[in-house]
N, C-alpha and C positions, 0 to 999 in steps of 0.2 A: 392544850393537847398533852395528855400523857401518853405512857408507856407501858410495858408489862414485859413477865419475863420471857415470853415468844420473840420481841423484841420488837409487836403490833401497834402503830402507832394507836391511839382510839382517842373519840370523845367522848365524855359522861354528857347523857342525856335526861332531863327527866320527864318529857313527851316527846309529841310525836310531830313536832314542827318542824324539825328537818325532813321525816318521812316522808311529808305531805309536798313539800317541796320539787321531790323526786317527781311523785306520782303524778300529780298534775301542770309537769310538762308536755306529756303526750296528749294532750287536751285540751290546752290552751287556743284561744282565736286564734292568732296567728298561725300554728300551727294546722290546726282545722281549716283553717282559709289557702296553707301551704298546700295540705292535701286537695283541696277541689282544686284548685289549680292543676297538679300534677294530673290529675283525674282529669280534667277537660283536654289537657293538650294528649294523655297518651289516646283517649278515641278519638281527639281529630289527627291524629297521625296513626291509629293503626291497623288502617292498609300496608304503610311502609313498615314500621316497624311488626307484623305480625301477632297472631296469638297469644304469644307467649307474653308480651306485656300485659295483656290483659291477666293471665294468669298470676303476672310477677304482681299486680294493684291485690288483687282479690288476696293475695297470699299477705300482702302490707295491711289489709283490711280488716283479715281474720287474725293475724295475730294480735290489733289491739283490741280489738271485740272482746277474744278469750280472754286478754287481760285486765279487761276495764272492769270486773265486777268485783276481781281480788283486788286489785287497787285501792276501789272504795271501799274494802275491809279492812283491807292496811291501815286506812289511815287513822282506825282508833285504835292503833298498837300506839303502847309506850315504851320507846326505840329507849335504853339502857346505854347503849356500846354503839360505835360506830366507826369503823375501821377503815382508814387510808381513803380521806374524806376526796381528796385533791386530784389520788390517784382513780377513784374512782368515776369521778367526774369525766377527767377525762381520757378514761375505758369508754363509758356512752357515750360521748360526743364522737370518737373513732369510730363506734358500731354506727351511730347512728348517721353516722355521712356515708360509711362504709354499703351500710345495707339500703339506704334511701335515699339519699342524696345524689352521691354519682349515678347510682341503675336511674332516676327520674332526670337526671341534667339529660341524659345522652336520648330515654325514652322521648323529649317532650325537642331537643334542640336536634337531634342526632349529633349531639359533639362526645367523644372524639372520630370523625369519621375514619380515622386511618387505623382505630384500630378493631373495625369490622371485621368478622370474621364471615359475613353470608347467612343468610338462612335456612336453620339445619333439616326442616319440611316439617311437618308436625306427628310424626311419630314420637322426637323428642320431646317435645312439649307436651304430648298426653303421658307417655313416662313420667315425666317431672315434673307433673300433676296428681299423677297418682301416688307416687311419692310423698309428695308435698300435703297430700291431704292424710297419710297416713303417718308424718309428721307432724301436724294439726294436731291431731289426737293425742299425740304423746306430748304436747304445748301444753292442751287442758288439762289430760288426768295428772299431768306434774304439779301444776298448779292445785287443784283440787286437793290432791294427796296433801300437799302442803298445808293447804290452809291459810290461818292468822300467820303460821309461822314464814311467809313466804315475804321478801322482800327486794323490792329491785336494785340494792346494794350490798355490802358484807355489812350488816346491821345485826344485832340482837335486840328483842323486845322484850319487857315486861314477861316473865312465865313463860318462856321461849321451851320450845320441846323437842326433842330428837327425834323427825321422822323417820324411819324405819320400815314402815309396810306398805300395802300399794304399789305401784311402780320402784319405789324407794327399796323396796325387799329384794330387787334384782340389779339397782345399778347405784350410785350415789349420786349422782349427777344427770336423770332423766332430760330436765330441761336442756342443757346444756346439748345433748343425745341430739333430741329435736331440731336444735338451731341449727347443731353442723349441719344435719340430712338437710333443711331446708336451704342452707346458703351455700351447700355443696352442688344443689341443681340449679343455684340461678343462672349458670352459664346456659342451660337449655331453653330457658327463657330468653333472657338480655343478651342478644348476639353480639358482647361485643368484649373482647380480650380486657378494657378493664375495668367499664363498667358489671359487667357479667362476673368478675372474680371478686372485682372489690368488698361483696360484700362478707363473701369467706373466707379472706384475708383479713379485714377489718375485727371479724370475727377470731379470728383462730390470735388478734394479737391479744383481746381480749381475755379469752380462755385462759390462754399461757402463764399471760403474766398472772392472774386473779386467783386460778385455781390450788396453788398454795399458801396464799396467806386465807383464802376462805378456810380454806381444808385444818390450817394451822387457826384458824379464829372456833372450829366448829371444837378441839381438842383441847384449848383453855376451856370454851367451857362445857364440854359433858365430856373430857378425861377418857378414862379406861374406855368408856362406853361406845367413844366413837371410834378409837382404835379395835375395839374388837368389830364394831361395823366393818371399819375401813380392812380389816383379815376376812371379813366372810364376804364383800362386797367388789366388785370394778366398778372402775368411774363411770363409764361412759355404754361399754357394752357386756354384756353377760359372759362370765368365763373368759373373758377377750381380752381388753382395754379399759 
């Protein structure tokens, strides 16, 4: 593990076998075999638990879909740099309990019952679907915009390049955009105080903490260029945030 003058921890890399690493956890049998499970108990339970579960599955289902094809691009990058190996670990494991884990524990057992809040009718739920799906879209074109350069860690690759247009010519952070909006409506789905938040919380610890050593990992390396991005640019929403 070295250092640099940011003060970023990194590894030198010279493929892409820690990348691949990453990638195909969300893949894995056990995994796959976690999901059908999840998937059997929420439609033999959703009479009780309502609509919106099914929404919250379909919404688990699209986001690895859109990402499963940049994934297997990924993986013939040659990762160079690799920033706060340990802490980013576990950032995902927080998301990923945050956003899937608790919403399916409570989805499939109803635990915690006490902290129900009711079923809000399904006006909410078509809201926070429509939503959700026009969050979807800003998932993919982020990705897409990205390309090779896109990684599910603070990683640099081999020829790494500074996106800039696409979605990226309006915000710096589209994907990031995306997640909020979708894990901002799972309460309209998941009725429940803390499966229902867990996962925008799980989220929001991750953002926080990440989004400046990213921000400070993107400025080692393309300098001037991403500071004059980072002056014409907001993170998250246009003219705004």
């Amino acid at each position: 593990m070295a250092g640099n003058e940011q003060g970023l921890p990194l590894l030198e890399k010279a493929d892409g076998t820690e990348s691949k690493a990453y990638t195909h956890c969300a893949w894995s049998i056990p995994n796959v075999l976690l999901f059908v499970f999840v998937v059997a108990g929420v439609v033999m339970r959703v009479k009780v638990i309502g609509a919106g579960s099914v929404v919250w599955l379909m919404t688990v289902m699209a986001l690895n879909i859109i990402r499963r094809p940049f994934e297997k691009e990924q993986q013939s990058n040659t990762i160079v740099s690799k920033f706060h190996v340990s802490k980013e670990k576990a950032l995902l494991f927080c998301v990923s309990a945050g956003m899937f884990l608790f919403p399916a524990a409570f989805l499939i057992t109803g635990f915690p019952r006490f902290a129900d809040f009711g079923d809000l009718g399904l006006l909410p739920v078509v809201f926070g679907s429509v939503v959700t799906v026009a969050a979807l879209y800003l998932f993919w074109r982020s990705h897409a915009d990205l390309g090779r350069n896109w990684s599910p860690t603070t990683e640099l690759r081999e020829d790494h390049t500074l996106t800039t247009s696409g979605v990226y010519s309006k915000v710096r952070h589209p994907m990031y955009t995306s997640l909020w909006i979708i894990n901002a409506v799972q309460p309209l789905l998941v009725h429940n105080w803390i499966a229902g938040f867990a996962p925008v919380c799980s989220f929001a610890i991750l953002y926080f903490i990440r989004i400046e050593y990213e921000e400070e990992m993107m400025i080692q390396q393309f300098g001037d260029e991403y500071r004059e991005y980072c002056r014409r640019t907001k993170r998250l929403v246009p003219g705004c945030l």
